[in-house]
N, C-alpha and C positions, 0 to 999 in steps of 0.2 A: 936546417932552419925549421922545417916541417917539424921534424923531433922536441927539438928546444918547445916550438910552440904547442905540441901536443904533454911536453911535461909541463909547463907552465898550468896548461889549462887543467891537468888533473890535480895541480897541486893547491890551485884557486878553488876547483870544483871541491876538494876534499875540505878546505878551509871553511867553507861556506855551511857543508855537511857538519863541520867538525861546532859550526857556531848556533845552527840551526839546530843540533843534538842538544846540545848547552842548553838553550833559550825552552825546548820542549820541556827540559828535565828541570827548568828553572819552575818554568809556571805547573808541573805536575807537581812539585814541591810544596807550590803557594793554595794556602788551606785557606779560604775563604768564610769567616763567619760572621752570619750575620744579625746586626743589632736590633736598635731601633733609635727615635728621637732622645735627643738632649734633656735630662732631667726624670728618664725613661730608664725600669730596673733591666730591660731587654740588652740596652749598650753595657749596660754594668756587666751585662755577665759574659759578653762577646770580649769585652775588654780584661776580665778578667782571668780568661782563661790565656789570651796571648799575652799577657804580660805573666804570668807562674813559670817562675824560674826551669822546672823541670820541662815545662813544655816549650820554651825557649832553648833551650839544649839538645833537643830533638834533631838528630843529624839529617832522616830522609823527607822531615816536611818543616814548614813553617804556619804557621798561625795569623792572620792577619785579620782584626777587626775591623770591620764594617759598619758605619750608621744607615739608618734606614727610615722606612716612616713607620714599618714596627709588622707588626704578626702578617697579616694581609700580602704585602709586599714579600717579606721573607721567604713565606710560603709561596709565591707564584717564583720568585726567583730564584728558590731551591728547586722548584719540579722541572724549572727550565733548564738548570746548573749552570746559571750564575751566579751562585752562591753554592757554596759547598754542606755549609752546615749553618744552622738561627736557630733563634729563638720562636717559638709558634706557639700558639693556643690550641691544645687539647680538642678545642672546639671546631678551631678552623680546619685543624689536617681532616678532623670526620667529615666535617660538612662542603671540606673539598675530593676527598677520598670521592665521595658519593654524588658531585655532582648539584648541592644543593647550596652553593655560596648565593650571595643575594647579585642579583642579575647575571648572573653567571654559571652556566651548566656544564662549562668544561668541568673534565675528573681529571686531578692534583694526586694522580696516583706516582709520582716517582718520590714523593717526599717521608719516610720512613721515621719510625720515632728513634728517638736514642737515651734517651733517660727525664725524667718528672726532674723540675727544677723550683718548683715552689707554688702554691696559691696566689692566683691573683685575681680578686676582688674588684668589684664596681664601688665606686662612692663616687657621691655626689655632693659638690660642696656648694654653698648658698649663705649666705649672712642672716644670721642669729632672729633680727629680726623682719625678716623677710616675709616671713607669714607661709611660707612653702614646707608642707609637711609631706609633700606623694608630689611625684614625677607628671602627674596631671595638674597641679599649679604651677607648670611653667607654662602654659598658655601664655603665647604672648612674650613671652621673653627671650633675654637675648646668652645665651645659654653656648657655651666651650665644649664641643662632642668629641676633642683629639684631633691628633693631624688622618687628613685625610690618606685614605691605605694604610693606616693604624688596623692592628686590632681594638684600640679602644675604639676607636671610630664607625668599627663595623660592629662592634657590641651594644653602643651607643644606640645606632640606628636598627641593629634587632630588636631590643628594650622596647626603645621608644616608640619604635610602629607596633610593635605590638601591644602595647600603651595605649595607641591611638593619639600621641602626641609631636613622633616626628616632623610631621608637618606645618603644628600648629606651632613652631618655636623660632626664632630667630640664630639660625645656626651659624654657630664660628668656628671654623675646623683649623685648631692652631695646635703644637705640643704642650705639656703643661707647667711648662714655666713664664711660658708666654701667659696659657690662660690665667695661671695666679696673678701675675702684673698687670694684665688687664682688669681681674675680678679686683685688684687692691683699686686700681687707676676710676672704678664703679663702670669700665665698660661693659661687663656682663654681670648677669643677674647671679648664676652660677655656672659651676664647670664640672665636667663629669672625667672620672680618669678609671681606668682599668689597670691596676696597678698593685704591688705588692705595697703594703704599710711599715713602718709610717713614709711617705712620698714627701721628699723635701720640698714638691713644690706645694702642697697642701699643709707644711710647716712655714710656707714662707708665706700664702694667704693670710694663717691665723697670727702673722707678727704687723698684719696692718689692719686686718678687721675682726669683727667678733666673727664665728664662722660656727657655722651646723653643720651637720650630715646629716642625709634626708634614708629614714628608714626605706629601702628597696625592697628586702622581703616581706613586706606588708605588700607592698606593689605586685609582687611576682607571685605570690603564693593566691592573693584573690583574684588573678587573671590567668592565673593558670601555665604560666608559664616553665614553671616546673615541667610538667605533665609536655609541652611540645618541645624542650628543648632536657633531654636527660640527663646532659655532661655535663650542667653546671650543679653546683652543691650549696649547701646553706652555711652560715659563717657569721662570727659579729665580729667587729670592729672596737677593741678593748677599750673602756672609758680612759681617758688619758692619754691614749694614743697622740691625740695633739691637743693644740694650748685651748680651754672654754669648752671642749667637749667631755661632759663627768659623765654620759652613761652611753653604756655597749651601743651602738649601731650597729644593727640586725641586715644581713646583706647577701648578696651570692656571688659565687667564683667559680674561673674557670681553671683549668691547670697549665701553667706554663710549661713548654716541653723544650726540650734539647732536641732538633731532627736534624735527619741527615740527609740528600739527595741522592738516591737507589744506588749508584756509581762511585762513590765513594768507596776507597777499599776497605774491605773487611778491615785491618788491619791496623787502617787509620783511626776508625773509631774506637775498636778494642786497644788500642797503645794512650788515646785519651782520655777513656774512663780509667784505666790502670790506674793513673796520674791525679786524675780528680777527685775518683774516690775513692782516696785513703786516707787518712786522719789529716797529712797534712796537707794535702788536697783542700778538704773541705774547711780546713782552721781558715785556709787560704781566701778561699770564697767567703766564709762570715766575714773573715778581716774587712774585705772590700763591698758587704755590704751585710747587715743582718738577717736581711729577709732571706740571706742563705741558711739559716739554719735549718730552715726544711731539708737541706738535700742531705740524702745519706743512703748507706746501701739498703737500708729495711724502707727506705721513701721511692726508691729504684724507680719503679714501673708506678708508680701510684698515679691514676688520671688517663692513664693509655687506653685508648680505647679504639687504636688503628696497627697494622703492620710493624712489627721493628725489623732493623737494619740486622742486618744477620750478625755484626760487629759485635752488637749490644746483645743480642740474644746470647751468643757465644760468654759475655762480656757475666749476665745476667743469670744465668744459667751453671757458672763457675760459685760465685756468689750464693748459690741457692734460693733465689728470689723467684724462679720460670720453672 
């Protein structure tokens, strides 16, 4: 009886092992990336890499999209690794690298770059005749900065205090298709997005009101902003871009990055650049949205200005780009 019960129990304890093996080898599998808000180019490109057929096919891992409230979030929950890989701002990995996030002096040192994935630009949207030409006539108004733990939200509020106008505005931290439906409904005065163009929710604004964009590098170039923050670059916004606006808005941008969380294996990263960029890779990405035309192997590294994942170096370095 002793016997019987001593095989029994090796044969439950092995079972247990045999499930517990499973379930490890299930969740080392599951690639977590992450996006951001709904109406947001962040979710586009998290969803569009788990949905490309070739990366769907991958036998030792899987791909699974994530939404999120966008660069901020991604970034604390990559250095944590719960998130495997996002979307982030160029800006954020530096100024968390170093310690220099706003109220925040933790260093975001396990989040690694993995490739430049396109310009993304501040604009600021407001109705035609609003009277608001500079980020200082919103005094007083009731003004859409993005969802909170965005990086729009935190670019928003570096801008803007350094503006000297943070304060003075009536803030609604919503994503931006809420704040178009809101700006259409006349609950805000305007709304600010940190976004690649043209921004469907800033097309779907201009099909209910007349709509402007408020010249930003006027703003930034006479406050100096340039000069304290170095990673962002100067840019217009092409006339016609959306409906009522016929001339360039003149603006700055930051660079959208692909990272990866320091633990990630080499491996993993190098088998998903393979895949993304190659011709049909990237057809793949413009398909799913245009503002991917930026990315390509001569665009690689462009905006990095923190650590890469050794994957990508490896990855980069094959390429001749490092």
């Amino acid at each position: 009886m002793n016997k019987l019960f001593g095989v029994m129990s090796a044969i439950c304890l092995s079972t247990v092992m045999t499930f517990a093996a499973a379930n490890d080898s299930y969740a080392q599998k599951r690639i977590v990336f992450g996006g951001g808000p709904a109406g947001g180019t962040f979710q586009v490109v998290a969803n569009a890499i788990q949905v490309y057929k070739p990366v769907k096919e991958m036998t030792d891992f899987t791909v699974k999209a994530q939404s999120s409230a966008g660069s901020v979030e991604n970034l604390r929950k990559i250095n944590a690794g719960k998130m495997d890989f996002g979307v982030v701002y160029s800006g954020h990995v530096y100024l968390g690298a170093n310690g220099m996030m706003k109220n925040d002096t933790k260093k975001y040192e396990n989040v690694l770059a993995v490739s430049y994935l396109y310009g993304a630009p501040a604009q600021l949207v407001v109705r035609k005749d609003s009277g608001i030409k500079s980020v200082k006539d919103l005094e007083g108004k009731k003004v859409g900065v993005g969802n909170a733990g965005s990086g729009a939200f935190a670019n928003c509020e570096l801008f803007f205090s350094h503006m000297g106008i943070w304060d003075k505005i009536e803030r609604n931290a919503m994503g931006y298709n809420d704040a178009a439906a809101a700006f259409g409904n006349n609950q805000l005065d305007a709304f600010w997005l940190f976004t690649a163009f043209p921004s469907g929710a800033v097309i779907m604004a201009a099909q209910t009101n007349d709509i402007a964009m408020v010249d930003l590098e006027a703003d930034a170039v006479s406050s100096g902003f340039y000069q304290k923050y170095p990673y962002f670059s100067k840019l217009s916004i092409p006339a016609g871009t959306y409906k009522g606006v016929d001339t360039n808005t003149p603006s700055f941008q930051d660079s959208a990055l692909w990272v990866a969380n320091k633990d990630v294996p080499e491996d993993v990263v190098y088998k998903l650049l393979s895949v993304i960029y190659t011709d049909e890779g990237l057809a793949h990405m413009i398909g799913q949205k245009k503002t991917f035309k930026e990315m390509s192997v001569k665009n690689g590294v462009n905006g990095i200005v923190t650590p890469m994942h050794p994957g990508a170096i490896k990855f980069w370095k094959e390429k001749g780009i490092l």
